[in-house]
C-alpha positions as CSV (number, residue, x, y, z in Angstrom):
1,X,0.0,0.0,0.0
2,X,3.0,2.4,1.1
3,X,4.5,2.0,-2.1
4,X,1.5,2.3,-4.1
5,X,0.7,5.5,-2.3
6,X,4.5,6.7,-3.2
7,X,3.9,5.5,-6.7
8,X,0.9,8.0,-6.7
9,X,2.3,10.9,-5.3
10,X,5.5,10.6,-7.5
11,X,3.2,10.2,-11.0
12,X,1.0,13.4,-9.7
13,X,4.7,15.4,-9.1
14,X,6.0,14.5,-12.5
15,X,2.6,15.8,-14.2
16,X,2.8,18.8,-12.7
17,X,5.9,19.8,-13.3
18,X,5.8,18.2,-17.0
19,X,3.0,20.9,-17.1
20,X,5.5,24.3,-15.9
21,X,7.9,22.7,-18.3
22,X,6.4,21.8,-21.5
23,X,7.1,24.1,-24.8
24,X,3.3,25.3,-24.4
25,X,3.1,26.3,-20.9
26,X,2.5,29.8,-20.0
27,X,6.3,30.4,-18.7
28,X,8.2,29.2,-21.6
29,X,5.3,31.0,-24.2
30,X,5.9,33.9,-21.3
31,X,9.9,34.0,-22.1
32,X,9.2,33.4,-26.2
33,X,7.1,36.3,-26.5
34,X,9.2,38.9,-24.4
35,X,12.4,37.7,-26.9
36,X,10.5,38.4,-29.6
37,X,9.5,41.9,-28.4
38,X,12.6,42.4,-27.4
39,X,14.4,41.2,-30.7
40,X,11.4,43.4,-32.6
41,X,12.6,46.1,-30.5
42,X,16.4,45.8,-31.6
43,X,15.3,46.5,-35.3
44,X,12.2,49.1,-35.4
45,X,14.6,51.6,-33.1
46,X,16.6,52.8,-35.5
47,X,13.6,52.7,-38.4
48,X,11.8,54.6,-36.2
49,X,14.3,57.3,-35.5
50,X,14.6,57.5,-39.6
51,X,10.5,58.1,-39.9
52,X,10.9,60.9,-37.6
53,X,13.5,62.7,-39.5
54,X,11.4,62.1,-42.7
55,X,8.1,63.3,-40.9
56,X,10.1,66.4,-39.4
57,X,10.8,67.0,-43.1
58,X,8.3,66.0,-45.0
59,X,5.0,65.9,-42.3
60,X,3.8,62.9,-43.4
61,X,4.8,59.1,-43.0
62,X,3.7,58.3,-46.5
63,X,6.2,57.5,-49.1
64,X,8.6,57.0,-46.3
65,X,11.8,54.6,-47.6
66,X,13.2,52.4,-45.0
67,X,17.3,51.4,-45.3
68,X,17.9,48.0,-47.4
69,X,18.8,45.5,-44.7
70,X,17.2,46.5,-41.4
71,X,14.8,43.8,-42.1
72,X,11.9,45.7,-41.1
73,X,9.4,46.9,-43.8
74,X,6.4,49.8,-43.8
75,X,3.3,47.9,-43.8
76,X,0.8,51.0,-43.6
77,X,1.8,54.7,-43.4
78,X,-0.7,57.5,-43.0
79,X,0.1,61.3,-42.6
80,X,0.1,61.0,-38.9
81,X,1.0,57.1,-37.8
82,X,2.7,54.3,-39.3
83,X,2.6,50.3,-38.6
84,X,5.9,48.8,-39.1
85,X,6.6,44.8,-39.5
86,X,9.6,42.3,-39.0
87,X,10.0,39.1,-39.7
88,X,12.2,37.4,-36.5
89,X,12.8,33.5,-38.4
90,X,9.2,32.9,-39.6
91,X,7.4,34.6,-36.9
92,X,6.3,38.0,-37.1
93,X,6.4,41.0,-35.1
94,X,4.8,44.9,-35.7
95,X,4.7,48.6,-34.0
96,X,2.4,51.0,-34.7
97,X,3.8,54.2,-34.0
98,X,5.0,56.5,-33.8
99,X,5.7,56.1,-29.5
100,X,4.3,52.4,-29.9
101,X,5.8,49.5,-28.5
102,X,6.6,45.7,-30.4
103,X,4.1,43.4,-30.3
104,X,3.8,39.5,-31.7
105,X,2.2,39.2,-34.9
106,X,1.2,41.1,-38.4
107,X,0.0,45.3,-38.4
């Protein structure tokens, strides 16, 4: 009885923490997400700083040309906001801006 007991308790431990562990559970999709923003972060920064300088100039964000390589491409641009995109190895990432933060998916 003792050891079928044991047997129970141990089976009910390992569950649980296949369940905190597992690539779906909500601290490993958690830690995914936030390096994703933060990776999205690392390459709308200096785009964004560009479609200021252009809308300083110019006063609108349409027709604004990002730099060749930054990986990061205009999605939508109005006179007065923008949504930009990135592609992080098949998984996508936008801002809207201007003052927005990353966030997972398409604008």
């Amino acid at each position: 009885m003792f050891v079928l007991i044991t047997l129970a308790i141990t089976g009910v431990l390992f569950v649980m923490q296949d369940r905190s562990s597992a690539p779906a559970s909500p601290a490993i999709t958690g830690v995914e997400s936030q390096a994703l923003v933060t990776a999205a972060a690392a390459n709308f920064g200096p785009v964004d700083q560009l479609l200021q300088v252009d809308y300083a100039q110019d006063g609108t964000y349409v027709g604004a040309v990002l730099p060749e390589g930054s990986g990061v491409i205009l999605a939508r641009a109005t006179g007065t906001s923008y949504c930009l995109e990135t592609n992080l190895d098949g998984t996508f990432a936008h801002e809207n801006g201007p003052g927005g933060s990353p966030a997972p998916g398409r604008c």
